[in-house]
Structures are given as C-alpha cells and as structure tokens.
C-alpha positions in Angstrom: 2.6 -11.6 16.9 0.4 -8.4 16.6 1.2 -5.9 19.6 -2.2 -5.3 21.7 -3.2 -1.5 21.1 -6.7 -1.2 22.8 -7.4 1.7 24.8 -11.0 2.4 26.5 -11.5 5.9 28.0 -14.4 7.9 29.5 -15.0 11.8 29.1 -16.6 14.6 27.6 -16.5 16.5 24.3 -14.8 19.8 24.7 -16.3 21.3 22.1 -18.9 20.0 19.3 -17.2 17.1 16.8 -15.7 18.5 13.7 -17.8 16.8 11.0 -16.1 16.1 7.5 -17.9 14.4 4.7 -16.1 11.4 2.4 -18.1 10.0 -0.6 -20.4 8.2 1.8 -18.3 7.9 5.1 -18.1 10.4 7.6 -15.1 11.6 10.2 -16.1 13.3 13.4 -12.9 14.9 15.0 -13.3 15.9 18.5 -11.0 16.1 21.9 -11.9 14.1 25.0 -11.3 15.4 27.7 -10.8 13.0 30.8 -8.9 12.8 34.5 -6.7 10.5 36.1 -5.2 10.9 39.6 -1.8 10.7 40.8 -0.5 11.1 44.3 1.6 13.8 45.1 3.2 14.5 48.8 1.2 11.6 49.8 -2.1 13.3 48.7 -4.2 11.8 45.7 -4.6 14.5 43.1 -7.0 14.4 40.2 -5.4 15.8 37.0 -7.4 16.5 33.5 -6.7 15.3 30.0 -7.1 15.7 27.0 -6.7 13.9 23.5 -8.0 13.9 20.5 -10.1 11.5 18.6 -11.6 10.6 15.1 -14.7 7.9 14.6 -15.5 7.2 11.2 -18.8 6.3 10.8 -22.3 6.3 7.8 -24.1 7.0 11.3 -25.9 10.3 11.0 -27.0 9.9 14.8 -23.9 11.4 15.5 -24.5 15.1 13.9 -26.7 15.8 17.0 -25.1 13.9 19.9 -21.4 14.4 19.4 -21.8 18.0 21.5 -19.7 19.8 23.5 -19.9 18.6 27.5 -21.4 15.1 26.1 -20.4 12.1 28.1 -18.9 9.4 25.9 -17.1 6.0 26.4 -14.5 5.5 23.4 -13.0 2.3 22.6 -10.4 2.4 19.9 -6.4 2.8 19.2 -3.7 4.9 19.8 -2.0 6.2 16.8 0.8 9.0 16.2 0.2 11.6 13.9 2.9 13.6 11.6 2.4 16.9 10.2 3.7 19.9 9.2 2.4 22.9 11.1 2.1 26.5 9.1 5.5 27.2 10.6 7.1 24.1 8.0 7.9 22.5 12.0 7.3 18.8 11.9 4.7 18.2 14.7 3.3 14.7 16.2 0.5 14.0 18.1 -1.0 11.3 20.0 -4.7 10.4 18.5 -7.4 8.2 19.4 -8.7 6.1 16.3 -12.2 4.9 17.4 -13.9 1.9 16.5 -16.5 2.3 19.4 -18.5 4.9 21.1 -21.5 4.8 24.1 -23.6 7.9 24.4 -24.5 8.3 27.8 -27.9 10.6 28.2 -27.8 13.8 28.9 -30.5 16.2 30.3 -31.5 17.3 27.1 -32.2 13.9 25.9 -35.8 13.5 28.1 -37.9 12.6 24.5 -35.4 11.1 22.9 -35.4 6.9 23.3 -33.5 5.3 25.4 -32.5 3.1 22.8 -31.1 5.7 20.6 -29.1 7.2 23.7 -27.4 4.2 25.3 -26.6 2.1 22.4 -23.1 1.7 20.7 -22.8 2.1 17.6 -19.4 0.5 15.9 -17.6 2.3 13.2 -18.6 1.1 9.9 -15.1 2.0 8.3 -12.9 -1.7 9.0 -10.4 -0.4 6.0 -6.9 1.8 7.3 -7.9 5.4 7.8 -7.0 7.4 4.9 -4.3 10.1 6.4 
C-alpha cells in the first residue's frame, strides 16, 4: 500500500518565485512562510515557518502573481532533498513538491478578474520531477 503524503499549507511568499524555464515546462521555486502555535508555560504561542516549495507549471499566470507577501494555499508533497553544498558537505532539506496552488487577491489586484485571482490552477507536470 502507497503511504499517504498530502500536505495543504497556507502562507506568503517571502520573496518573488525563482522562475526557471524547461523546454516548455516551467519551475517556480519559492519559500512559504507560515505559523503554527504551540503552548508554552501554559500560554499559546504562535511560531513562524518556513519551507520551501517548487510548482511546475505551462501557466504563465504565475510570472506576475507568484510575488513576495502573496497569500497562497499549496497543496502538494513532502519530499527530502540531497545536495552537496560549495563546502562538498552533504546537505538535506525538507521541500514542498506542489501539485496545487490558490491565489488569494491582493490589494493590487482591484482590475484584475476575480476569476483569474481565486482560481486554482493544477500543475500540468503529472511525470517525477526531474532532480
């Protein structure tokens, strides 16, 4: 039996997506950043997080909405990445492979459709990821 690996968060960009072009497929690369609480000395404490996620999408909607401060919904999988850092140290990281994203509007977004805004838009690339 296939393990279930399904995670949904909600956040904002931390910075503008990192946009890199593949024949005719396109990876966005961008950290989320989002907060969770936890009590501590019988106080409930919000904490922020932060992890980093790649969509691969043909969507060209995404160049101008995936922005710094942006509030998304992601729905995708958690992977672990290996790599070897400048410093030949073997490095892994927890990643967010997304098959789903909502744009929620922003204040900048007064003439753009609601349509455009709100809708999600699945990732168009079903194959493994290539890295």
């Amino acid at each position: 039996m296939k393990d279930l690996n399904t995670i949904t968060l909600s956040g904002r960009l931390t910075s503008d997506a990192d946009v890199k072009n593949f024949n005719d497929n396109t990876v966005f690369n961008f950290s989320l950043a989002f907060n969770t609480t936890k009590k501590t000395n019988n106080e409930w404490v919000e904490q922020s997080n932060f992890i980093q996620v790649s969509f691969w999408s043909k969507a060209s909607f995404f160049n101008d909405t995936l922005k710094k401060g942006r509030k998304i919904v992601v729905i995708g999988e958690i992977i672990m990445q290996t790599y070897t850092n400048k410093d030949h140290v073997e490095v892994k990281q927890i990643k967010l492979n997304a098959r789903e994203i909502t744009i929620f509007p922003s204040k900048d977004d007064a003439q753009v459709p609601e349509k455009n805004v709100k809708s999600t838009i699945s990732s168009d690339f079903d194959d493994d990821i290539p890295f």
